[in-house]
C-alpha positions in Angstrom: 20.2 -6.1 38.3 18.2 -3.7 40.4 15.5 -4.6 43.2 12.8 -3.8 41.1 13.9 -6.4 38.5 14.6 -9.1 40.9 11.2 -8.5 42.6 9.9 -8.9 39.1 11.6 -11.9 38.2 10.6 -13.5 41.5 7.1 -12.8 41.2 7.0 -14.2 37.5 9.0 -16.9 38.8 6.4 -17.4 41.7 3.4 -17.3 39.1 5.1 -19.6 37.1 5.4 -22.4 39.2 2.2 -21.8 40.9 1.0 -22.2 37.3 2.7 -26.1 36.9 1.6 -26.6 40.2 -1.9 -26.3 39.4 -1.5 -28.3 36.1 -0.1 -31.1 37.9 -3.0 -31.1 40.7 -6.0 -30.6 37.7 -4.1 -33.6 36.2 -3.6 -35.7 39.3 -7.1 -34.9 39.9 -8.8 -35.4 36.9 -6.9 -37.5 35.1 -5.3 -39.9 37.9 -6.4 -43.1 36.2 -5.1 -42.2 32.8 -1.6 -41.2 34.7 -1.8 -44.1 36.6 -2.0 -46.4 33.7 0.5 -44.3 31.8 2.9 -44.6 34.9 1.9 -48.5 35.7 4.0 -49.3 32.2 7.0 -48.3 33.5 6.6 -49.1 37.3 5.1 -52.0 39.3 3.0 -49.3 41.9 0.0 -50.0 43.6 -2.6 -47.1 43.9 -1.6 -46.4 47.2 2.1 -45.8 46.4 1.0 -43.9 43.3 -1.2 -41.3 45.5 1.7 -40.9 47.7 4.5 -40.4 45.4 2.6 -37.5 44.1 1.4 -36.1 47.1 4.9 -35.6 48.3 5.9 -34.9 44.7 3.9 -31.9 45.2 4.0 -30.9 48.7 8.1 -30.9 48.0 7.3 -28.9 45.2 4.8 -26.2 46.8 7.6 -26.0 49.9 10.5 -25.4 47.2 8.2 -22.6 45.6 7.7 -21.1 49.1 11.3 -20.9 50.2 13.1 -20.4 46.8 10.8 -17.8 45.5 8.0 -16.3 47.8 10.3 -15.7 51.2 13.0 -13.8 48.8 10.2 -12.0 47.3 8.8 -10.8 50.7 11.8 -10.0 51.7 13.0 -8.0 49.3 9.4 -6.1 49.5 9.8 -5.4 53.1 13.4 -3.8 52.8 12.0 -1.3 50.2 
């Protein structure tokens, strides 16, 4: 693979995940009691614990997209 296709993949990569990211906030968002009811079959969680466990969820998440795809893609812009 050249540069230029790894740049490419990255930044698809980078779109993608920004993408679920945003699908899982909208949902979190606007759809937290339906999730929480869906989730509160399978787990004894109070609305608290809930909140959290997805606010780390995706705070983990955003900080894996950052390091594993937007710091490689800078970098490799930058040595071009």
């Amino acid at each position: 693979m050249t540069t230029n296709e790894i740049k490419y993949v990255l930044l698809y990569c980078v779109g993608l995940n920004y993408t679920i990211l945003f699908i899982w906030f909208g949902t979190f968002v606007f759809a937290h009691d339906w999730m929480y009811r869906t989730h509160g079959r399978w787990f004894k969680l109070s609305v608290e614990t809930f909140d959290a466990i997805h606010y780390g969820g995706l705070s983990v998440f955003k900080i894996g997209i950052i390091l594993l795809n937007l710091v490689p893609l800078v970098a490799f812009c930058l040595v071009r």
